[in-house]
C-alpha positions in Angstrom: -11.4 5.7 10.2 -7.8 7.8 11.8 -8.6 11.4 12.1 -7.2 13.1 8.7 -6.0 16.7 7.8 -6.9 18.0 4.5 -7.0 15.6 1.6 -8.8 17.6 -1.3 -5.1 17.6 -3.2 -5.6 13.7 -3.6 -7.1 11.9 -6.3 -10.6 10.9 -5.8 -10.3 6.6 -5.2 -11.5 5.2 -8.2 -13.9 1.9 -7.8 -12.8 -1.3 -7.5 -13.1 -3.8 -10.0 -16.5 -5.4 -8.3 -17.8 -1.9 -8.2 -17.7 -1.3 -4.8 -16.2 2.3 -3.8 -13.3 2.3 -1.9 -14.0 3.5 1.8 -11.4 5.6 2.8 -9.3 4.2 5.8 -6.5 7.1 6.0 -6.2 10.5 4.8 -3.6 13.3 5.4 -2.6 16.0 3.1 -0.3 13.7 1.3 -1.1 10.4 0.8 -5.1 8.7 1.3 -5.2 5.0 2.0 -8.2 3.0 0.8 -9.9 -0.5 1.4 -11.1 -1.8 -2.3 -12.7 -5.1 -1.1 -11.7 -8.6 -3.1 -12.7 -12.3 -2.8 -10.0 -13.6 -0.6 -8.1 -10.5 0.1 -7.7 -7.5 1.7 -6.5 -4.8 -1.3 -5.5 -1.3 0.2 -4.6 1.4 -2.1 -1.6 4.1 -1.5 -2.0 6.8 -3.6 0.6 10.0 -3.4 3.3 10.0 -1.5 5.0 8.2 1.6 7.2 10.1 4.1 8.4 10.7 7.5 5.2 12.9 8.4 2.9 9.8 7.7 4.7 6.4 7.6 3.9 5.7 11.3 -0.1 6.3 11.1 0.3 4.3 7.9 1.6 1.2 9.7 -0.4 1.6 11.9 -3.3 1.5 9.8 -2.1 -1.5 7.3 -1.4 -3.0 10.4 -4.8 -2.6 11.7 -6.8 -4.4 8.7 -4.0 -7.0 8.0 -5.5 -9.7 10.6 -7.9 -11.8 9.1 -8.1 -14.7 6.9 -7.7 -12.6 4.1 -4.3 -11.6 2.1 -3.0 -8.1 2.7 -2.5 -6.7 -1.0 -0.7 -3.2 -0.9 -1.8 -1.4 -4.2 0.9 1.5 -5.4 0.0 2.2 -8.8 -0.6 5.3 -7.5 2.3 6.2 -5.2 4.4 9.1 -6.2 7.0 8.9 -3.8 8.8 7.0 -1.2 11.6 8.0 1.4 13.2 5.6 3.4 11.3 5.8 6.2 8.5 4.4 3.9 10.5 1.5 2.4 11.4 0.9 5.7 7.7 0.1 6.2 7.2 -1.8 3.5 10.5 -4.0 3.9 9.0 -4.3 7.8 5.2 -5.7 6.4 6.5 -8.2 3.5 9.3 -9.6 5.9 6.9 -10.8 8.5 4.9 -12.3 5.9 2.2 -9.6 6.6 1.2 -8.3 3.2 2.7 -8.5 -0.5 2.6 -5.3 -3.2 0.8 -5.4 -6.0 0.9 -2.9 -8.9 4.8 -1.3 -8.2 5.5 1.6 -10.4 9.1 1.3 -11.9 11.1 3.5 -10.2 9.9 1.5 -6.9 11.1 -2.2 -8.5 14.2 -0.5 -9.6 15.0 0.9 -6.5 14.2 -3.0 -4.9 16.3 -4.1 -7.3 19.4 -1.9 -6.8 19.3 -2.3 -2.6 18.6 -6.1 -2.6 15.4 -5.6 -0.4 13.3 -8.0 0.6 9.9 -7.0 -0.5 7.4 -9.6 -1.6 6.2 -8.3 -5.1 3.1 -10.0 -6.7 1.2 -9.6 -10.0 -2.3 -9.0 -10.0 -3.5 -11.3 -11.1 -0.8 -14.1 -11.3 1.4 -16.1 -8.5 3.6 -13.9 -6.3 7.3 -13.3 -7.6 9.3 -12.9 -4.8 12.0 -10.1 -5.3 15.3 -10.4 -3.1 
């Protein structure tokens, strides 16, 4: 686990659907990352809010558990917000092929939408629709 400031404004991660509580991988006083195992996959959770104060550590982090055998699903049901420098890093991890997004709140597909980006967008459950 990174070393974390605060968190205690965050949502408590819920359990995953096997039941399994998600261990927390990342924590600052604005957004906590967590690692919600799945057959085949590795699902990590955003929840609150990517900026310039945190984007780095994130990458590093996502790019920390995305080696492996095992798909790298990105969960933002519960992202809040996004600046650039966090699309950047999301536009940077589904270009090389190195995770998809599952669970994109509207105002996140719109905004893919309305700058063309190249983010590879899956259902949860279904095949992966590609967004361009």
């Amino acid at each position: 686990m990174l070393p974390h400031e605060d968190a205690s404004r965050l949502p408590a991660s819920e359990s995953a659907s096997s039941g399994v509580l998600g261990a927390v991988l990342y924590a600052d006083r604005l957004v906590r990352l967590t690692y919600h195992p799945q057959p085949g996959a590795t699902l990590i959770r955003l929840t609150g809010q990517i900026d310039a104060t945190n984007h780095a550590a994130l990458e590093e982090t996502l790019r920390r558990v995305g080696h492996g055998e095992d798909r790298l699903l990105i969960d933002l049901r519960d992202l809040h917000f996004i600046d650039t420098a966090g699309m950047r890093l999301l536009v940077r991890l589904c270009s090389t092929g190195a995770a998809r997004l599952v669970n994109v709140p509207p105002f996140l597909q719109h905004l893919t939408e309305l700058l063309n980006l190249p983010l590879r967008i899956s259902a949860p459950d279904g095949p992966a629709a590609e967004t361009r």
